[in-house]
N, C-alpha and C positions, 0 to 999 in steps of 0.2 A: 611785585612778587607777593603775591597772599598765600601763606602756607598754614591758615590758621583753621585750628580747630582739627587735630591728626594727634599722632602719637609719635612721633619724631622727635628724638631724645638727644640724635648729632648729629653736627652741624662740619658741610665741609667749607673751608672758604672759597669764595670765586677768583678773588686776585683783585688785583688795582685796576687791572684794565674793563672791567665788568662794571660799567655805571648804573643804577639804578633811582628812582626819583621816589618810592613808595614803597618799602619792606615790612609787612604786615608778617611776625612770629608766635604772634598770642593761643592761648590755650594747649599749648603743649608739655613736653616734657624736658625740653632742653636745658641743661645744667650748667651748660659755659657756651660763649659764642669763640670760637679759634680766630686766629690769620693768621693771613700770610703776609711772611717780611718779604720787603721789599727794600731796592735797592739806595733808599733815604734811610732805612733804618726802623721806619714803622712799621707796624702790624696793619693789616686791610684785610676787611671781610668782604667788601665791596668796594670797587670804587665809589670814591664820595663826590664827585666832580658835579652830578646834577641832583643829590639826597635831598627830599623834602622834608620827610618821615620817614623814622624808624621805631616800631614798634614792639617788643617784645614781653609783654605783661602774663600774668599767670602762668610763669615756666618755674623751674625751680635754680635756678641761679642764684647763686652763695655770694658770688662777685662781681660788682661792678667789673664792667668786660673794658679791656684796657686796647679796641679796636677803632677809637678816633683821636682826633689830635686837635687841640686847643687854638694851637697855631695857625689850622690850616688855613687857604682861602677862601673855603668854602660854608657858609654858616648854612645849620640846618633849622627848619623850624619848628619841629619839634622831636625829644628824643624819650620815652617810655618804659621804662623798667618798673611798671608796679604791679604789684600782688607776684612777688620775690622771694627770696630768702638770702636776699640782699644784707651780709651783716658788715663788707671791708670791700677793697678797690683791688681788683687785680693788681698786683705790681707794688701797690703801698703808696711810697712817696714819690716811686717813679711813675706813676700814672700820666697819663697823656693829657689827661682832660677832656672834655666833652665843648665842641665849637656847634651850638647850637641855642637859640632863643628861648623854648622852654625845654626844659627838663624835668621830667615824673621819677621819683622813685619812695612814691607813697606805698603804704602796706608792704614792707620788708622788716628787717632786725636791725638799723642803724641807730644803734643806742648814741650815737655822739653827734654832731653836724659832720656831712660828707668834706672835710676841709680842703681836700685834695683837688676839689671842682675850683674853688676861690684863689688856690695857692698857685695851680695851674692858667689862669686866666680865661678861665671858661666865661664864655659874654652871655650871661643866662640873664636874660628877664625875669620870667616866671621862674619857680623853683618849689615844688611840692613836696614835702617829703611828712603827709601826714601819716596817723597809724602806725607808726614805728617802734612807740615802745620808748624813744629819745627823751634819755635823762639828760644830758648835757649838752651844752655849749663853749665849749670853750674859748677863752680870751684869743681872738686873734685868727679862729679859724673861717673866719668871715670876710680875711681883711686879703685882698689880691690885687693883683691888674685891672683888673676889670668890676669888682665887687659893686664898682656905685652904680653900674648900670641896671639892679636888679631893682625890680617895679612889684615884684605879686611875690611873698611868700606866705605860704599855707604849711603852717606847723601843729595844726589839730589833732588832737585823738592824738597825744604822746602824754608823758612824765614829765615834763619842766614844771622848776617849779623858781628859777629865776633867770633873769637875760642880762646879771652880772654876774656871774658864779666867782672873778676876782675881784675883791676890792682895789686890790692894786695896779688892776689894769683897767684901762677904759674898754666899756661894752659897747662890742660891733655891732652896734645896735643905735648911735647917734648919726646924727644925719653930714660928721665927716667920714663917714663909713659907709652909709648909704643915703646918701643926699635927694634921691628922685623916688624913693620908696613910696607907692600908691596905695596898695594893702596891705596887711599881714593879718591872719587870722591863727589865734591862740586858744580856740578855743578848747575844750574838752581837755584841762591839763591840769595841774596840780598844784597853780598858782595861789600862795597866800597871802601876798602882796602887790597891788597893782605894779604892771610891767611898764612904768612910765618913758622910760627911753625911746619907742619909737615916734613918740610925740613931739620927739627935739625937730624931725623933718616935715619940714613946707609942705611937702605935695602928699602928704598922707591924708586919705579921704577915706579909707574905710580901715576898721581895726574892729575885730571879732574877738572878743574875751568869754565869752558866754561860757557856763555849765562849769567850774572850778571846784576839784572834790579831791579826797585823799586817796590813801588808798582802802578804806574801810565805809569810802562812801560819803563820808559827813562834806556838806561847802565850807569853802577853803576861801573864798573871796565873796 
């Protein structure tokens, strides 16, 4: 289904029984994706039984859309929410989660880490969330079911300006927290101190620190 590039601001759902393998929603105007309950209890925009991709970038959604589920059986490969206005999670604590390998929700307003993805058990590889504007991290929202499987993340073009914000907690950021971590790129952020923690993990082969400024401009590292 390509519905991209139109003026289409809402959205009705199909139901569970509507499978689809490729959902292409980008350049529109849509403000939230709806579903429908069903008789497990979740929400469904579509059936997810054969989903490859789902796309919805440059819409204006405020909220992570609370139309998958963590659990399910079905992983996806990839899921896209960026160029948003992405600031919180439908639903909050009770979010579903996202059961899908990567996940984008770069260029949105996620001032914090989306915690609710880790907490939930979402099996995410990749995780993008640059452009954000994200000052914080906090202790622990990193730390899930599934957290060690994450391999790429890209936190550029944000405000951090440390990856231990508690002394008294240990940073989700050692490699008993993510132990298979391959990238991470930090670039473009507000670093004064080198971010030495994800150096604790084995399989880290690239790390992006580049361009570190304040906010009046002057280098920071």
């Amino acid at each position: 289904l390509d519905c991209t590039h139109n003026q289409i601001k809402t959205l009705h759902p199909f139901g569970k029984n509507v499978n689809l393998v490729k959902v292409y929603l980008d350049n529109n105007k849509i403000t939230s994706i709806p579903g429908q309950l069903d008789e497990d209890g979740y929400k469904y925009f579509f059936g997810y039984y054969d989903v490859e991709l789902f796309s919805c970038t440059n819409n204006l959604l405020t909220e992570g859309p609370d139309v998958f589920n963590a659990k399910s059986v079905n992983i996806m490969a990839s899921v896209d929410f960026s160029y948003n206005l992405i600031s919180s999670f439908e639903n909050g604590d009770a979010h579903h989660g996202i059961n899908a390998t990567s996940v984008s929700l770069s260029y949105n307003r996620l001032e914090e880490m989306p915690a609710v993805l880790f907490k939930t058990g979402s099996p995410i590889t990749t995780l993008i969330l640059s452009g954000n504007g994200m000052k914080h991290i906090p202790a622990g929202s990193m730390t899930g079911k599934n957290s060690h499987l994450l391999q790429t993340l890209d936190l550029s073009f944000n405000q951090l300006t440390t990856l231990s914000p508690d002394p008294e907690k240990p940073s989700d950021f050692w490699s008993t927290n993510l132990p298979y971590l391959y990238g991470i790129d930090l670039s473009y952020n507000c670093f004064k101190e080198f971010p030495y923690e994800p150096l604790d993990c084995s399989y880290l082969t690239t790390y992006g620190i580049r361009h570190q400024r304040d906010e009046e401009g002057n280098r920071t590292l």
